[in-house]
C-alpha positions, 0 to 999 in steps of 0.5 A: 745135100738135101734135093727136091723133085726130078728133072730131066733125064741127062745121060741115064741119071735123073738130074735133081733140082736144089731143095729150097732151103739148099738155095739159100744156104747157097745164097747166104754164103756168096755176096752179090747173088741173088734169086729171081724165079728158076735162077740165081744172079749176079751184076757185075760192073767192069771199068769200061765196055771194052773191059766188061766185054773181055770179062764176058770172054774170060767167063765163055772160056770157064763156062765152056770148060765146066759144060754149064752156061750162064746167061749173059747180058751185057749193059755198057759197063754192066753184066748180069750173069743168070745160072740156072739149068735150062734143061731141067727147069731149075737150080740143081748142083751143076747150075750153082757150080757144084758140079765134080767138072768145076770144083776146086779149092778155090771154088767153081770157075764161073763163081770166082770171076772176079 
C-alpha cells in the first residue's frame, strides 16, 4: 500500500497519511463515500429519529471498540459519518478502516454499518 508525507508521531512510530491515489482506489471499491477536503463521508438515512439515533449508537460502540472516531452529525433521520485522523491531518489506514483492531472478513466494523 503506497502512502504519502509523515504525520504525527503516535506511540514511537510515525503515523503515515494515504497516498492520493490510495484514496481513491478506497473510494472506487465502496458505494456511498465520498471525499470532501481531509475526510471522506457517508450519508446514511434511517427510518425514524429514534432509528438514526440508535444507529449512531451501534456506530460509538465499534468505534470505541476500533480506537478511530468518526464525526458524526445527526439530521432528523439523516446521519453523516466523517473519517479522517484528527491527530495527523489526514487519511491514513486507520481513518478508512484498515487499521489491524478493525479488520475482519467481512470488512472494518465502522464501514459495514448497515
Amino acid at each position: 500500500v503506497a502512502e504519502a508525507k509523515n504525520g504525527a508521531e503516535k506511540g514511537g512510530s510515525v503515523t503515515k497519511l494515504l497516498a492520493e491515489a490510495v484514496i481513491e482506489q478506497w473510494l472506487r471499491a465502496r458505494s456511498g463515500w465520498e471525499r470532501e477536503g481531509d475526510e471522506i463521508r457517508k450519508r446514511f438515512e434511517r427510518g425514524s429519529f429514534a432509528a438514526a439515533i440508535a444507529f449512531v449508537v451501534r456506530i460509538a460502540f465499534l468505534a470505541e471498540a476500533a480506537e478511530h472516531h468518526p464525526d458524526l452529525d445527526i439530521r432528523w433521520r439523516t446521519i453523516t459519518v466523517a473519517l479522517t485522523s484528527h491527530d495527523v491531518g489526514g487519511l491514513t489506514a486507520s481513518a478508512t478502516g484498515r487499521h489491524p483492531v478493525s479488520r475482519s472478513s467481512r470488512g472494518p466494523p465502522l464501514l459495514r454499518v448497515p
